[in-house]
LUMROFI-177435 format. One record per residue (C-alpha): residue number from 1; residue in one letter; x, y, z. Coordinates in pm, 1 decimal, always signed. Last residue first. Example, Ala and Ser with C-alpha at 12.3 -4.5 7.8 and 13.67 -1.06 7.14 Angstrom:
<sites>
SITE;2;S;+1367.0;-106.0;+714.0;
SITE;1;A;+1230.0;-450.0;+780.0;
</sites>
This chain:
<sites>
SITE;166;X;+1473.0;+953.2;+2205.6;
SITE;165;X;+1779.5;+883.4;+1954.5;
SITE;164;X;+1928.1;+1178.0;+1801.2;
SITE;163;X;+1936.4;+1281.7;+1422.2;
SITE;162;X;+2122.8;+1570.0;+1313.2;
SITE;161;X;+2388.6;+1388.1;+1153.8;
SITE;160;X;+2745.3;+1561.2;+1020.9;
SITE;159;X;+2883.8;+1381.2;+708.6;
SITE;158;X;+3217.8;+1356.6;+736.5;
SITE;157;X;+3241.9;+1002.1;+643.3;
SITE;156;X;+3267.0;+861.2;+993.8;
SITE;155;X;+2987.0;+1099.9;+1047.7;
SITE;154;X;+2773.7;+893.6;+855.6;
SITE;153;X;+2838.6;+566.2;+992.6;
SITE;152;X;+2769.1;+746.6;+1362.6;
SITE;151;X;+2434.2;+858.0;+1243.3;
SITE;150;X;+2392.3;+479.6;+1105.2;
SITE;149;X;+2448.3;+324.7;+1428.8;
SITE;148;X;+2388.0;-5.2;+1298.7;
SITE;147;X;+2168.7;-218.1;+1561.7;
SITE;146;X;+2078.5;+14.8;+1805.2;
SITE;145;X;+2032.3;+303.5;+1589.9;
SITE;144;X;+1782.2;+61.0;+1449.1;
SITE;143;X;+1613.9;-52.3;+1735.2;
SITE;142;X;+1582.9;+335.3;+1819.0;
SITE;141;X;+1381.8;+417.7;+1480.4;
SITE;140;X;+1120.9;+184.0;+1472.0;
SITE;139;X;+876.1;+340.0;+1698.0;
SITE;138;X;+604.6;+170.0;+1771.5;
SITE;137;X;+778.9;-140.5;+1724.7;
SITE;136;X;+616.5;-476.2;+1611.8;
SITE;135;X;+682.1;-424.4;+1237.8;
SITE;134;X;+1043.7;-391.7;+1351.7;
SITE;133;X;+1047.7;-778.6;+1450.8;
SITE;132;X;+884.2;-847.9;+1098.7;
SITE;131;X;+1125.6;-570.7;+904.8;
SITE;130;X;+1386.3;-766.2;+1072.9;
SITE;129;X;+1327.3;-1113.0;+952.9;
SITE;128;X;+1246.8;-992.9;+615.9;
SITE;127;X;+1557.8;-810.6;+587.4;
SITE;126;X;+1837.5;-1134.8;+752.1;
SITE;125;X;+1676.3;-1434.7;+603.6;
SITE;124;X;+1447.8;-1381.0;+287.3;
SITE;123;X;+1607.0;-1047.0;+145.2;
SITE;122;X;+1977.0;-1143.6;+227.6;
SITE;121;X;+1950.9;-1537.1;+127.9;
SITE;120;X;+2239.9;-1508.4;-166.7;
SITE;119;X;+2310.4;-1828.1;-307.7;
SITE;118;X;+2357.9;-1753.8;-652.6;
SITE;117;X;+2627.5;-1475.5;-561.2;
SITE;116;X;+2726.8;-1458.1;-885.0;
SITE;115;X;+2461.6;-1260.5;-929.9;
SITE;114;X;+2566.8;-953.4;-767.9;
SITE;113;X;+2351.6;-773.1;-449.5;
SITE;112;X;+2458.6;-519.2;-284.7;
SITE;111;X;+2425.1;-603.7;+125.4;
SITE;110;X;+2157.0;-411.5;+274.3;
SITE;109;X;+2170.0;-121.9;+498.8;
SITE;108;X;+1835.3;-47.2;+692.5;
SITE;107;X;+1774.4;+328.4;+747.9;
SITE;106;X;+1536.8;+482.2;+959.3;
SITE;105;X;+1748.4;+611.0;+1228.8;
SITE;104;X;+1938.6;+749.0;+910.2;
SITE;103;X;+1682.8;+1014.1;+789.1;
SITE;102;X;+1807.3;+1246.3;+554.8;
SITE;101;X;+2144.0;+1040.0;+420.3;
SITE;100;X;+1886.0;+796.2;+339.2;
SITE;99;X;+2054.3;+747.8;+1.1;
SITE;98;X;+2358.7;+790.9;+95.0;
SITE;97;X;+2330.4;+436.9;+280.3;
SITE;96;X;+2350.6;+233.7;-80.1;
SITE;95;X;+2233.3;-110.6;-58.4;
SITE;94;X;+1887.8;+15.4;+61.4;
SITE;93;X;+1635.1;-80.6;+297.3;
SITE;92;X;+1394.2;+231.2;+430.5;
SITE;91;X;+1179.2;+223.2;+717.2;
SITE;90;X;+860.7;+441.1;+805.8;
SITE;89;X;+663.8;+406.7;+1109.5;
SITE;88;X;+884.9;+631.6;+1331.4;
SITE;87;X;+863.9;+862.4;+1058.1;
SITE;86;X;+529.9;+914.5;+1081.5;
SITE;85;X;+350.6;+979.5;+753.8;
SITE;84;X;+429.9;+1262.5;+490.2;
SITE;83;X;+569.6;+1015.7;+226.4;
SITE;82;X;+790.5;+1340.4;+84.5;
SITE;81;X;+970.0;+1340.6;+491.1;
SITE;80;X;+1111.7;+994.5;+378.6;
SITE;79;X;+1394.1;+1177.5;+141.0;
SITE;78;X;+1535.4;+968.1;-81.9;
SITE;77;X;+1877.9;+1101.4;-183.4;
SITE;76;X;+1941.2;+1137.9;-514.0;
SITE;75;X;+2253.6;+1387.2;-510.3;
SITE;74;X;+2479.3;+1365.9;-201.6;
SITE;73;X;+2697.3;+1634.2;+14.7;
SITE;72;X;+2544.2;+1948.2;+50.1;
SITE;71;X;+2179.0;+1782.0;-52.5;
SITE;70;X;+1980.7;+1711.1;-370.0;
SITE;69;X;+1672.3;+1566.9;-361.1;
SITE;68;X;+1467.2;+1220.2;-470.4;
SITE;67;X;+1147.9;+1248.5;-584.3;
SITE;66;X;+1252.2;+1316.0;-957.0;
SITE;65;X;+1454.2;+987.4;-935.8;
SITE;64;X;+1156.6;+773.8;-906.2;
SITE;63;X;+854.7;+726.7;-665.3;
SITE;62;X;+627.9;+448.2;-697.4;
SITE;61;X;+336.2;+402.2;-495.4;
SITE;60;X;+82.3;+154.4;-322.5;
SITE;59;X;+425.7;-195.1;-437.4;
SITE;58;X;+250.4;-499.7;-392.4;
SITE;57;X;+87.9;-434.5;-737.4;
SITE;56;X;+94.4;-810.8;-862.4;
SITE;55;X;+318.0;-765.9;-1163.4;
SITE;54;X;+603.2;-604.1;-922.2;
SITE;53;X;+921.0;-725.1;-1042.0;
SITE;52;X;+815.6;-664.0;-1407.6;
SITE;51;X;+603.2;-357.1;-1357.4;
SITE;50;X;+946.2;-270.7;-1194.9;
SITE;49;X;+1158.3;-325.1;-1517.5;
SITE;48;X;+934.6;-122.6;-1731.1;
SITE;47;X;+930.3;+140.5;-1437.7;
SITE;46;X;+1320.0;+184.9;-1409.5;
SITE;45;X;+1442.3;+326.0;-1721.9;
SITE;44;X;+1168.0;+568.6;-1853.8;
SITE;43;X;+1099.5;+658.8;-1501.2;
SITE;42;X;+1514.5;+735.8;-1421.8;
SITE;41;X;+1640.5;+510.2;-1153.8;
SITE;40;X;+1718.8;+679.0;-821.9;
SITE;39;X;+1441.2;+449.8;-696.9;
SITE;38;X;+1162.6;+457.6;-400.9;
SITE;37;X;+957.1;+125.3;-413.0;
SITE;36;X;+659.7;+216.0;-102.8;
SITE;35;X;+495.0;-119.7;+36.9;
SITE;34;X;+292.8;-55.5;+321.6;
SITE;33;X;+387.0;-339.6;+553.8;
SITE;32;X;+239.8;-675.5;+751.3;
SITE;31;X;+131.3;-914.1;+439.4;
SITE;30;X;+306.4;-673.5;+204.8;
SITE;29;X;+610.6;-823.8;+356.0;
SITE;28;X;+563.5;-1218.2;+268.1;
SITE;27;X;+475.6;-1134.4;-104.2;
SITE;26;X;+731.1;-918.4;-182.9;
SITE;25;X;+1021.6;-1136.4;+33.6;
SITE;24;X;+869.2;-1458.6;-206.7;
SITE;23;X;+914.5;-1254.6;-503.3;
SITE;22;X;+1264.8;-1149.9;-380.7;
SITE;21;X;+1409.5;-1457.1;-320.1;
SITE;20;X;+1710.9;-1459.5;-478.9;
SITE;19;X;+1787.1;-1118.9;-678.8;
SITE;18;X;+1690.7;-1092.6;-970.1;
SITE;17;X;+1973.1;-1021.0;-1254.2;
SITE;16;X;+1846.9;-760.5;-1504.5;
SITE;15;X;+1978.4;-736.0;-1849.8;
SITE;14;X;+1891.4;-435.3;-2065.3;
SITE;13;X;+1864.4;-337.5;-2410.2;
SITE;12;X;+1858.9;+40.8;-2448.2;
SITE;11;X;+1616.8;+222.7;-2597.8;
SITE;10;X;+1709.7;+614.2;-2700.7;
SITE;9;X;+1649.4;+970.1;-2587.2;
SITE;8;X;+1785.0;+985.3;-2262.9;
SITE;7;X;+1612.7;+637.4;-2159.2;
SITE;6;X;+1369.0;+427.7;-2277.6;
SITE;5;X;+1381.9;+53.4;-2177.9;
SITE;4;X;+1403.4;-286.6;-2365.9;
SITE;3;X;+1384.9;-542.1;-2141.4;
SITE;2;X;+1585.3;-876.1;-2045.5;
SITE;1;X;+1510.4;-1076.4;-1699.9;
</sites>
């Protein structure tokens, strides 16, 4: 998709590579989940190119880089804690772990996406999979510690975690 978006004073032309499946991943999700798009992404920048992606309001709120916080060791980061519901409820997916840096039992890391990778089935066959099965859980975050040990991940990069399992 191209757009013209605002941002730091001037419009910029943009070109924005879909990734595969992601309609169908919208549409299949918001079915069973709360749908909550949380971007770094400046407003000006990112909301012309969401109202894109999401032209059938899947998404009950937006939240943008001024949501995000700064911590010792990140800027950005998404904190969950702002959605003030149960964090055992709540997961994020995000190609970039820093950003739930606050709250890794809830995190689910996804693969960047590029688009030469034309045939990329991450959203449809590994996330949408999971987020069902986790959809079951009353508490989502000890199937995910299971699975990627994202306190660990984060120590690894000398990040200390507060976060236990129950």
């Amino acid at each position: 998709m191209e757009k013209e978006v605002e941002g730091r004073g001037k419009v910029n032309h943009v070109v924005v590579f879909e990734r595969p499946g992601l309609e169908e991943f919208l549409h299949q999700i918001s079915k069973f989940a709360d749908l909550v798009l949380f971007t770094a992404g400046l407003e000006g920048y990112a909301k012309p190119l969401v109202d894109i992606i999401d032209s059938n309001n899947k998404f009950s709120l937006r939240l943008y880089r001024p949501a995000t916080v700064t911590t010792e060791y990140r800027q950005h980061v998404k904190d969950l804690s702002c959605l003030s519901k149960n964090l055992g409820r709540i997961v994020i997916v995000d190609n970039n772990p820093f950003s739930f840096l606050l709250q890794p039992l809830n995190g689910i890391p996804c693969v960047p996406f590029s688009p030469s990778q034309p045939d990329d089935e991450q959203l449809l066959k590994v996330i949408l999979p999971l987020l069902k099965h986790l959809s079951l859980e009353k508490d989502v975050r000890p199937v995910l510690y299971e699975k990627f040990h994202m306190p660990e991940w984060f120590r690894k990069h000398g990040i200390p975690s507060q976060d236990q399992v129950s």
